[in-house]
C-alpha positions as CSV (number, residue, x, y, z in Angstrom):
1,X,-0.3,3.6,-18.8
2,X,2.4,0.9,-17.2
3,X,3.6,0.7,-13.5
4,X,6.1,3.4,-13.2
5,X,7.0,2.2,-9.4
6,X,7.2,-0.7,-7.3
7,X,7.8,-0.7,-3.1
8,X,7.1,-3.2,-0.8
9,X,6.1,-2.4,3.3
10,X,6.6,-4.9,5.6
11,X,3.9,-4.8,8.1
12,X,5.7,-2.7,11.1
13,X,5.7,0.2,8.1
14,X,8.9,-0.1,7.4
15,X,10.0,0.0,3.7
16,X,11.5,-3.1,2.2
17,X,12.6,-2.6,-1.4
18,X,11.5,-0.1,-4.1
19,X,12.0,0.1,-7.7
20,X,11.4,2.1,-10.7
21,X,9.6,0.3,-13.2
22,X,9.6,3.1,-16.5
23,X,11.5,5.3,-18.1
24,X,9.2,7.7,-17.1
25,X,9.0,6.8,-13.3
26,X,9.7,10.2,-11.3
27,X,12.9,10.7,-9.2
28,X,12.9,10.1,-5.8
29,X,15.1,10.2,-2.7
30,X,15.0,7.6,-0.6
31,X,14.1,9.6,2.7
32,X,10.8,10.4,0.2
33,X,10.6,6.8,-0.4
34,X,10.6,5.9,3.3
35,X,8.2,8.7,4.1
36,X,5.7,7.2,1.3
37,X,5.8,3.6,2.6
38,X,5.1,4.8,6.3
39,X,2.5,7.0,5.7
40,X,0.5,4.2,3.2
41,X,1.2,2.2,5.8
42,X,-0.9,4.3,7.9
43,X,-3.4,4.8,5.6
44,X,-3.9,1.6,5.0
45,X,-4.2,0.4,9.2
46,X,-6.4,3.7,9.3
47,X,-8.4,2.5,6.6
48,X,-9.0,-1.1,7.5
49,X,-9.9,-0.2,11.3
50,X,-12.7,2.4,9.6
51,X,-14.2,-0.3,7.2
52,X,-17.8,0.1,8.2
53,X,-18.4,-3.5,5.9
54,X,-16.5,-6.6,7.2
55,X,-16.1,-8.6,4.0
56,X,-16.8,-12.2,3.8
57,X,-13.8,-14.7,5.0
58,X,-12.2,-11.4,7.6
59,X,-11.3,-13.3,10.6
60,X,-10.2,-10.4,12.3
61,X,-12.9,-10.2,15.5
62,X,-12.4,-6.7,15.9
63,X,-12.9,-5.2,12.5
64,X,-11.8,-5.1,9.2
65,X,-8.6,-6.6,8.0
66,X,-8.8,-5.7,4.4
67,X,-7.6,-1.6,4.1
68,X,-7.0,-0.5,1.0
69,X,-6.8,-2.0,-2.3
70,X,-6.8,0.6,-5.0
71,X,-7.0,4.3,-5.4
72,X,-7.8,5.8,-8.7
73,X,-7.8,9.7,-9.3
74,X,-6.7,11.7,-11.8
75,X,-3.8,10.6,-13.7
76,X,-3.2,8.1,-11.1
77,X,-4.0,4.3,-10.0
78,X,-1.9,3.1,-7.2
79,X,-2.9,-1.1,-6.2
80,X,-2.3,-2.7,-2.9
81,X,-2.0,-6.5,-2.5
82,X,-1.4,-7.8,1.1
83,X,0.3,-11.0,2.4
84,X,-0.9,-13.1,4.8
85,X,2.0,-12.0,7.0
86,X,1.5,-8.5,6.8
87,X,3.7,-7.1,3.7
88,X,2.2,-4.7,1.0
89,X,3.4,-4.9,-2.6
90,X,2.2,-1.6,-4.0
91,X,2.4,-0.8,-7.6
């Protein structure tokens, strides 16, 4: 399986660039698109505040800074890398 899509979220939640990376990569509008980069977004804040395990080298006093960093499920692996400034390349 090869990345079908790439987008990148800056880290107000707002949608920055996506791309299709396959032939096979699905067709999507780009009010979809910007729905899907806000709502990871949220996810991922949601996800980081929730972290019950700080892991070493978080310098964030007041939780977890980390959030998400992959999904896997059926038929689908989506990966999250995070900038020190707050952007999200997601493939």
């Amino acid at each position: 399986m090869g990345f079908l899509h790439l987008f990148i979220v800056n880290k107000s939640g707002g949608l920055i660039h996506q791309k299709a990376l396959g032939p096979r990569a699905p067709k999507i509008g780009v009010n979809e698109w910007l729905r899907i980069g806000s709502t990871f977004h949220s996810l991922h804040a949601i996800a980081a505040e929730a972290s019950p395990v700080r892991l070493p080298g978080n310098k964030n006093a007041y939780g977890a800074d980390d959030g998400i960093d992959e999904i896997v499920a059926a038929g689908l692996v989506l990966r999250c890398l995070q900038t020190r400034t707050g952007i999200k390349f997601v493939v």
